[in-house]
N, C-alpha and C positions, 0 to 999 in steps of 0.2 A: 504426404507422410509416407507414401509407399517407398521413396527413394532414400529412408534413412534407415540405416542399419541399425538396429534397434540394439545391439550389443554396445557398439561405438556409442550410440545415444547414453545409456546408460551407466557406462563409462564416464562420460566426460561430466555429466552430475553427480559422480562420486559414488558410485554403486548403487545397487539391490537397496540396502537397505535405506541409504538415504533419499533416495528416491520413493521409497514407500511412505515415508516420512513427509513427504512434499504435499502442500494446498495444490488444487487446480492450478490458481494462478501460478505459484512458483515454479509449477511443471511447465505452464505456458511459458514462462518466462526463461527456463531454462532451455527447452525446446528451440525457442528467439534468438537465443546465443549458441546456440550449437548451430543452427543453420547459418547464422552471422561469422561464426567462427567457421567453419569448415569454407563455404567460400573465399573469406579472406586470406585464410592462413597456411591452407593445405589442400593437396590434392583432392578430387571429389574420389570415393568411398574409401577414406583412409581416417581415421579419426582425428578429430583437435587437440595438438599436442600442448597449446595454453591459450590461454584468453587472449581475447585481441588486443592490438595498443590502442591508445586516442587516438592517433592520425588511422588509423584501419576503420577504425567506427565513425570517424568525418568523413573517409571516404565514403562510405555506404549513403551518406543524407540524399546527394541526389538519383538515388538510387531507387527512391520509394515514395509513392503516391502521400504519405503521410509522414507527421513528423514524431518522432517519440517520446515527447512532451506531453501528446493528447490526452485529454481526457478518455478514461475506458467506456465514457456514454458516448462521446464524440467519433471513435474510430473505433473497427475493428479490430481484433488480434487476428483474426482466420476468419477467411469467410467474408462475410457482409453481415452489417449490422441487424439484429431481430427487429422488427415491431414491439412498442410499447404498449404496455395494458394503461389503461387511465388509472390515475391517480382518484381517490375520493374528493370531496369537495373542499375538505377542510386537510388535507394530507398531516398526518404525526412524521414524526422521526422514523416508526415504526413501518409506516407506508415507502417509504424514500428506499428503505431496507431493505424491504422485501420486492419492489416493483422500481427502484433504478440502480441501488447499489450495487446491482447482484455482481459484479466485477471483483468487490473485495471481500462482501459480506462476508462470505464464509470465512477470510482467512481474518477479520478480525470477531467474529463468533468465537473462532479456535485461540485466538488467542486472548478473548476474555474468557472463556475456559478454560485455561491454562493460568491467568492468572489469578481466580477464584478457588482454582485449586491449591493454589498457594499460600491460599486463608491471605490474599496482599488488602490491604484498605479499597471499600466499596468503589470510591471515587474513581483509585489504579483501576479496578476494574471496568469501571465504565470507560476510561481514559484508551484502555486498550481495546473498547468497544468499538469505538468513533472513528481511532485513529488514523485509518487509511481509507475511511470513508470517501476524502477528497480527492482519490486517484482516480475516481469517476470521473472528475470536472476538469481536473490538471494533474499532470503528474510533475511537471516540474516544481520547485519549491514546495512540496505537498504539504508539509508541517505547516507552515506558514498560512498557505490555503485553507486548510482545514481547523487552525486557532481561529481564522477570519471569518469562517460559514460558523460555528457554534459557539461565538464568543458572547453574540447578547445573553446565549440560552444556556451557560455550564458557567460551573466555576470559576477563580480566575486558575486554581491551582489546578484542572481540568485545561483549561487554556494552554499555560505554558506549558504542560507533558506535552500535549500534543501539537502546540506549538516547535520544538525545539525536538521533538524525536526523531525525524529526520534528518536531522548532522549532526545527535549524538551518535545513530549508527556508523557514521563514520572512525569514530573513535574506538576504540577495544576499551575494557574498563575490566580488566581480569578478578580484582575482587570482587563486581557485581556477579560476573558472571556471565561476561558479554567479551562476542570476540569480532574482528573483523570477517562481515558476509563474505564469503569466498566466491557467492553469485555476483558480487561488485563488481570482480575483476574482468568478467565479462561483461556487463553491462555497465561499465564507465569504463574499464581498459586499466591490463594490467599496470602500465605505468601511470595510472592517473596519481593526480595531486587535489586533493580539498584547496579549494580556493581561500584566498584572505579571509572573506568578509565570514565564512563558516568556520575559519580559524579563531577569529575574534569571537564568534557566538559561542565556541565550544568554550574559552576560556571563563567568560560571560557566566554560560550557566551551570559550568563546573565549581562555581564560587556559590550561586545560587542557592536558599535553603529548599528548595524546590527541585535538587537535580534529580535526586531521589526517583522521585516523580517521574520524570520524563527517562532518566534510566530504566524504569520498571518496564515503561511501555517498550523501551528496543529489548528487554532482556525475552520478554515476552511475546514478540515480533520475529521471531526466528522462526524461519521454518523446518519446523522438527515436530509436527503436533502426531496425536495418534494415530494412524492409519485406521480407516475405517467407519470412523466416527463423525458424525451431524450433527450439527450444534443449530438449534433452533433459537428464532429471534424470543419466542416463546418463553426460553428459559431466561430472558431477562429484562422482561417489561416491568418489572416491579422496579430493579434498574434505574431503567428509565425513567419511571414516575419520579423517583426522588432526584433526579442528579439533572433532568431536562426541563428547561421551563419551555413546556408547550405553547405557542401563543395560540390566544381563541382562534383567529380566522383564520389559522393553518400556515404551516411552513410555506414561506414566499406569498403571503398575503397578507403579512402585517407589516406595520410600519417601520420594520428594524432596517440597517443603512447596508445588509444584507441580505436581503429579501430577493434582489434580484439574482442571489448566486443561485438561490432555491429553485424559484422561477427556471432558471434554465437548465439544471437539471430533471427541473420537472416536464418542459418541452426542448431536448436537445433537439428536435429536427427542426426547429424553427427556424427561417432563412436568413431573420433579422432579430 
């Protein structure tokens, strides 16, 4: 960190104030692509004058001990990975939360915060609770991931929000009040293109009485939350009691045909 010029850093995030604005993660994240950009694209201590392409960001794969697909339990972002605290015996939603999620927790805290403060339906806000819970385990197709880890235990209209919020963000929806992430074009590259088959799903569940749903959660997925502010899991266990069907012998010890996604965020260092 010592060798970035901290003015150019904050530049290339879009200023002071956006940057105040930013979750940890988003900061890591945008950090990731300023260091990704400034190698690629331009001379070292001069700033990134645009996001990289796709061929510049294929270039980089063999470039790094890990792939950007990982799960945030699996790989580091900086550093090396912490040691985990044990899980209780019977682990809640609530444990997973607080002792493995800690990767997005906050930034979906902040954004069930933001959509509670929108008076939006209990559910939207649980929906945007959950939602990027599964960037822990994968981050590639994450919607998808994360419909699959809580679909015995939520709704189905809990499901599909957060099934599909990951490539409605792709879209802009200007009367929701959603625009294209301008962090995308650094981390998928300015000239990328959404694939067919996200083509297809956008169509799909823009037809949907449920898009609703799943719009809420990317409107409410932007990071732009308060500066400052801590959102504790605390403030919505009650939440959870209504919207999550706990199983008795705890997450990843019951008999759902996802048990074992549980299980292995509950021991990522397992070898097998």
């Amino acid at each position: 960190m010592a060798n970035i010029d901290r003015r150019n850093l904050i530049a290339f995030l879009g200023g002071a104030a956006a940057v105040a604005g930013m979750t940890a993660e988003a900061k890591a994240e945008g950090i990731e692509s300023y260091l990704a950009a400034s190698v690629t694209s331009v001379p070292p201590g001069t700033a990134p004058k645009r996001p990289p392409t796709v061929a510049e960001l294929e270039a980089q794969i063999p470039t790094r001990p890990y792939r950007r697909g990982a799960g945030k339990l699996f790989a580091a972002e900086q550093g090396n990975v912490p040691l985990l605290a044990a899980l209780p015996a019977k682990p809640t939603l609530t444990d997973f939360i607080r002792l493995r999620f800690m990767g997005t927790s906050e930034h979906c805290l902040q954004s069930a915060r933001l959509a509670r403060q929108k008076n939006l339906d209990e559910d939207i806000v649980f929906a945007c609770l959950i939602h990027d819970l599964s960037l822990n385990v994968m981050r590639t197709d994450h919607g998808f991931w994360g419909a699959q880890m809580f679909e015995p235990y939520v709704s189905e209209k809990v499901t599909f929000a957060v099934r599909h919020h990951a490539t409605l963000r792709f879209f802009p929806d200007k009367e929701a009040g959603y625009e294209y992430p301008e962090l995308y074009r650094t981390m998928f590259g300015s000239d990328y293109v959404v694939p067919a088959h996200q083509q297809a799903e956008y169509q799909m569940v823009r037809k949907h009485r449920w898009y609703s749903a799943s719009r809420q959660v990317t409107v409410n997925d932007l990071y732009s939350f308060e500066p400052g502010v801590k959102v504790s899991i605390d403030d919505f266990v009650d939440v959870i009691g209504r919207h999550f069907r706990q199983p008795k012998e705890g997450l990843g010890l019951d008999a759902s045909p996802v048990a074992h996604i549980w299980r292995s965020a509950a021991n990522p260092d397992s070898p097998l």
